[in-house]
Wavefront OBJ file of the C-alpha trace (Angstrom):
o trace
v 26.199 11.534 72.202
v 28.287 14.766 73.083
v 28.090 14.000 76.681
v 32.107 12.001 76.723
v 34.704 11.683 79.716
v 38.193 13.685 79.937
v 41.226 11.863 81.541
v 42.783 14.308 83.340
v 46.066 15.563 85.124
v 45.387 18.351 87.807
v 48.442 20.398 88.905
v 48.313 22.630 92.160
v 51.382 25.253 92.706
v 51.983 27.008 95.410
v 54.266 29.884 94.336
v 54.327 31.995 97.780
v 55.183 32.103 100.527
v 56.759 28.467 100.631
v 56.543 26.902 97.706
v 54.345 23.478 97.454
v 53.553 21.172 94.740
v 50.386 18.370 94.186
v 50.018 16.331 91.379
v 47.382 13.830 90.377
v 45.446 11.896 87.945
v 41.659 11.799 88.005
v 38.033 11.794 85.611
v 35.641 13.837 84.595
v 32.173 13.685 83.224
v 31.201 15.994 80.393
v 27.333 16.004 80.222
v 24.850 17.252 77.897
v 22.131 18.405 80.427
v 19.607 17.696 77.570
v 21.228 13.884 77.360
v 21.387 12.718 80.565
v 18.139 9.816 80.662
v 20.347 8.723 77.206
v 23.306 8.252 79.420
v 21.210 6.226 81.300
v 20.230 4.013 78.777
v 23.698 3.502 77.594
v 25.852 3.144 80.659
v 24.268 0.760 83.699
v 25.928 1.993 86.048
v 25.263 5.536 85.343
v 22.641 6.799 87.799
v 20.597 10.010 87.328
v 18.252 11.534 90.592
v 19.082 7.547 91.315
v 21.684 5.385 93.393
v 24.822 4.201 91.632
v 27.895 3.671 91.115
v 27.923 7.282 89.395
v 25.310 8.852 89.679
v 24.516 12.703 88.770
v 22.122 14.549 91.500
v 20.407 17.933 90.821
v 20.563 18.883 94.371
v 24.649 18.599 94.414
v 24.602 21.655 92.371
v 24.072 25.624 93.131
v 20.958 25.633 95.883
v 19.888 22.805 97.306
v 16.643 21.051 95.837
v 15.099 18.900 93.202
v 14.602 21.706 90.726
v 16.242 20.703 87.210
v 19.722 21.900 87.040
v 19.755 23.146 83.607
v 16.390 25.078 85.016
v 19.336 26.517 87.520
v 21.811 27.566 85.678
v 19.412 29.598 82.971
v 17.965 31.338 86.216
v 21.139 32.282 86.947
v 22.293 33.219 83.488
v 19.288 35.079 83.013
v 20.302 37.253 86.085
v 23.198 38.089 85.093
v 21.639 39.364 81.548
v 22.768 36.229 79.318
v 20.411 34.902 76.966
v 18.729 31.402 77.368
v 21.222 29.150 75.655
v 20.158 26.285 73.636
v 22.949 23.792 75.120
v 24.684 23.505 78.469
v 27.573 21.235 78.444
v 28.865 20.354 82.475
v 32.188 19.171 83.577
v 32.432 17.745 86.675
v 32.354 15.009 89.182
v 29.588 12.875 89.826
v 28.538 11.171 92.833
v 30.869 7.610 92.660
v 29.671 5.258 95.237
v 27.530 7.687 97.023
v 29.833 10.223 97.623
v 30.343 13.739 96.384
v 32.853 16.545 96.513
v 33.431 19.131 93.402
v 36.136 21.705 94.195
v 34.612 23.315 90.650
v 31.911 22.142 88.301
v 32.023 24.117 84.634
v 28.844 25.154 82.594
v 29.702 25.886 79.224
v 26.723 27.566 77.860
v 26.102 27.467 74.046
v 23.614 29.376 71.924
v 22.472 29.377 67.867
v 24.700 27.539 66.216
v 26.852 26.733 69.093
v 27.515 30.042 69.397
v 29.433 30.163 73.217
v 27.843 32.599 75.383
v 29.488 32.390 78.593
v 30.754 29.536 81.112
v 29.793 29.429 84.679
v 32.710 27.775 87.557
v 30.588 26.663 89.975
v 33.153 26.544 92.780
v 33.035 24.373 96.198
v 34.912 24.244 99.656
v 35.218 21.701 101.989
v 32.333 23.273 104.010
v 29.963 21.894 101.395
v 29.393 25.635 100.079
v 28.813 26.929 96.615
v 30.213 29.886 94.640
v 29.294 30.445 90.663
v 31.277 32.771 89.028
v 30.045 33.806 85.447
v 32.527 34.671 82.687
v 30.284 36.392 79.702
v 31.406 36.126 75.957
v 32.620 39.634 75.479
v 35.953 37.869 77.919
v 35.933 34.639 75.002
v 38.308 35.426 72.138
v 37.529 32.723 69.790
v 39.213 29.689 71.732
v 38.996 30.520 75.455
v 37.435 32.596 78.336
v 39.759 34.482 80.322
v 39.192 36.836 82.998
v 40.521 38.487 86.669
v 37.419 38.561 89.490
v 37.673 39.232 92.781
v 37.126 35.637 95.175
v 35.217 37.294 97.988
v 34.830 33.209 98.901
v 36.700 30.655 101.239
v 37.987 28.059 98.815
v 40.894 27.251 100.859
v 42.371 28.665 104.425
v 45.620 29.033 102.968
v 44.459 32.107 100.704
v 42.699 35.050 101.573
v 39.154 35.803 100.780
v 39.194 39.310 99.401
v 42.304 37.271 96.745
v 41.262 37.509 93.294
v 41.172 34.790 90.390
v 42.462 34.859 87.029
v 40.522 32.559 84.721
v 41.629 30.982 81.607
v 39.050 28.225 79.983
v 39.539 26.839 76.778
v 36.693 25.513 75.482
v 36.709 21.372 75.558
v 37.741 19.370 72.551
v 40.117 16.773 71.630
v 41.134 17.932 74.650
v 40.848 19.853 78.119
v 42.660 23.030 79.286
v 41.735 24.782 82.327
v 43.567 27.719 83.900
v 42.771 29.041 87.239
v 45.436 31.209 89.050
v 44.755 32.999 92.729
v 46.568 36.404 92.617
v 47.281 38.760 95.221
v 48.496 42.426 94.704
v 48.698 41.597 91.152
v 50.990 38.517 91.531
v 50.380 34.790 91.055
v 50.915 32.568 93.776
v 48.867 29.819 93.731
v 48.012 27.950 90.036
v 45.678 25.399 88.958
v 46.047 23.369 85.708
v 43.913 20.741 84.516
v 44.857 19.381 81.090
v 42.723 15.944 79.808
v 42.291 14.017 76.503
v 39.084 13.274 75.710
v 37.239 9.474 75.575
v 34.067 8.217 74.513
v 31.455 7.466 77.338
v 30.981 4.246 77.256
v 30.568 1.358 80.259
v 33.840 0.134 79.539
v 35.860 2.959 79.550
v 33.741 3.978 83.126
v 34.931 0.831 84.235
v 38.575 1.289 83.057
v 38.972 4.913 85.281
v 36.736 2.815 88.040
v 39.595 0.329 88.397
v 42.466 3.332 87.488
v 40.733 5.826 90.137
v 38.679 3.711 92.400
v 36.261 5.810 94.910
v 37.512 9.384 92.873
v 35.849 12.031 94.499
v 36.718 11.031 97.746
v 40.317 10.580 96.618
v 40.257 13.992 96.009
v 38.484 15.193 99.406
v 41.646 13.133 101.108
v 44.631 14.452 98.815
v 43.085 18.085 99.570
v 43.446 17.218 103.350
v 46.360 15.537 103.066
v 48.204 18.257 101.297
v 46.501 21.015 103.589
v 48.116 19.273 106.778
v 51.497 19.686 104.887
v 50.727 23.522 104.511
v 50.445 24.096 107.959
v 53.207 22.043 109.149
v 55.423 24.499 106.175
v 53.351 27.096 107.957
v 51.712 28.772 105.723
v 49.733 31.524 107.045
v 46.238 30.244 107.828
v 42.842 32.131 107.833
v 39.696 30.581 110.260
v 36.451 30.547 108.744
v 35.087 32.190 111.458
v 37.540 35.225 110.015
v 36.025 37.696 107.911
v 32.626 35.777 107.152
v 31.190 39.413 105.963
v 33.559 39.181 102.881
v 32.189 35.919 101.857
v 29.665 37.133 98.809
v 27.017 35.365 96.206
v 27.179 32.326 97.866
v 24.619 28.837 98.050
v 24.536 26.983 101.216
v 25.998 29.350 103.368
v 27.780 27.965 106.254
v 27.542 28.715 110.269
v 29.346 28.296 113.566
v 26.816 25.781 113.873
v 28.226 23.781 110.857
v 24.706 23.471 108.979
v 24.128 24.601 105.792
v 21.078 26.492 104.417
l 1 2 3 4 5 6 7 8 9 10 11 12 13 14 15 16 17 18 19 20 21 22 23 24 25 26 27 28 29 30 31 32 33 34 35 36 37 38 39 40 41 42 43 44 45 46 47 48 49 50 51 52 53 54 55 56 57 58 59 60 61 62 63 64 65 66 67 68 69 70 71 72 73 74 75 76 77 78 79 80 81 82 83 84 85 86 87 88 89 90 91 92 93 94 95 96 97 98 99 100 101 102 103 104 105 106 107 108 109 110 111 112 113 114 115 116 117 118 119 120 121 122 123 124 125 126 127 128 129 130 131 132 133 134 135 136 137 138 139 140 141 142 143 144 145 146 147 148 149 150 151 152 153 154 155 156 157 158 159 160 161 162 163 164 165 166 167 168 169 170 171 172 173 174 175 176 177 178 179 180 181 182 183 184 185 186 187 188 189 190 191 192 193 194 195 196 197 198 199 200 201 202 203 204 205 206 207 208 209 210 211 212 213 214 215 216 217 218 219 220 221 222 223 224 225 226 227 228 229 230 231 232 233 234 235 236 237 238 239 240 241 242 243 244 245 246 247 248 249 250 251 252 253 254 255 256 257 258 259 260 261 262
């Protein structure tokens, strides 16, 4: 199959203005959108559309619904002017034991002869909302994407919206390497790494990283709290997300006061 796993090591560094550090191991799945009812097959306790102990949903991703998501993401490439690609490879987090939370989902988006044509972040906040940014192949120079876009988007109340991003996304191999800096003014202060080898998917290396990360994705949810409480007690300027709502732009599931999503 080419849908594997990546064991990873995500890094989180606050530069300015205190400085704050989080570290952690985690999982990924790297799907083959075309493959996933083989994944099935192979690994019990893979679930797709299903209940399991992984299971991948099309509704978790960009707007809510049981539309395919490979049907999705070309709707979305093909608004942006990219061609239909043959092959959409997606790293990300499935549903483990029910629950979900992806603070970013990747789309690397392949054409003839593997040709890349672009890769799509597919960003989330804690208020279960959904940003895709779209980096085109005229920004991939052979090995990796990289790019500087304005966020317009609450990922975090410790940054500003109107912040921009600096993207740099090697495509996956052997191994995984995944840049994603927030700049302000034109300087870095917040950086993301995740670096990852890559392993087969089989059931018993899911069953390894389900006894080495038990319950992963809400481990994550937890450290992102956890870390967020230690922000504001360094007190970190912090932004409501009631503040500035009309700079929030191009995004699925839009939040309310009212706390539901549409």
């Amino acid at each position: 199959m080419n849908s594997c796993l990546y064991e990873t090591q995500i890094l989180h560094h606050r530069l300015q203005p205190k400085e704050h550090r989080l570290k952690y191991g985690s999982f990924l799945f790297y799907l083959d959108l075309d493959e996933l009812d083989e994944v099935v097959k192979k690994v019990p306790i893979f679930g797709f559309n299903k209940p399991n102990i992984y299971s991948f949903k099309d509704s978790d991703h960009f707007e809510a619904g049981s539309k395919p998501v490979k049907e999705k993401v070309v709707a979305f490439l093909k608004s942006q002017g990219v061609d239909q690609p043959e092959r959409i490879m997606l790293l990300t987090y499935l549903r483990s034991f029910g629950y979900i939370f992806n603070p970013v989902s990747l789309y690397f988006c392949f054409g003839l002869d593997q040709k890349p044509l672009a890769v799509v972040l597919e960003i989330g906040n804690t208020f279960r909302e959904i940003k895709p940014f779209i980096i085109k192949e005229d920004k991939f120079d052979g090995k990796k994407y990289t790019d500087r876009q304005m966020k317009f988007y609450y990922i975090s109340p410790f940054t500003n919206l109107d912040d921009s991003l600096d993207f740099e996304i090697h495509l996956p191999a052997e191994s995984l390497n995944i840049n994603i800096c927030t700049v302000k003014d034109g300087q870095k202060y917040m950086i993301a790494v995740m670096t990852g080898k890559k392993k087969e998917l089989t059931l018993k290396n899911l069953l390894w990283y389900t006894l080495c990360f038990p319950f992963v994705t809400l481990q994550v949810i937890i450290l992102i709290h956890w870390h967020a409480l230690w922000l504001w007690l360094k007190k970190v300027p912090f932004h409501e997300k009631t503040s500035n709502l009309d700079l929030q732009k191009g995004v699925y599931r839009v939040w309310n006061k009212g706390c539901k999503i549409s």
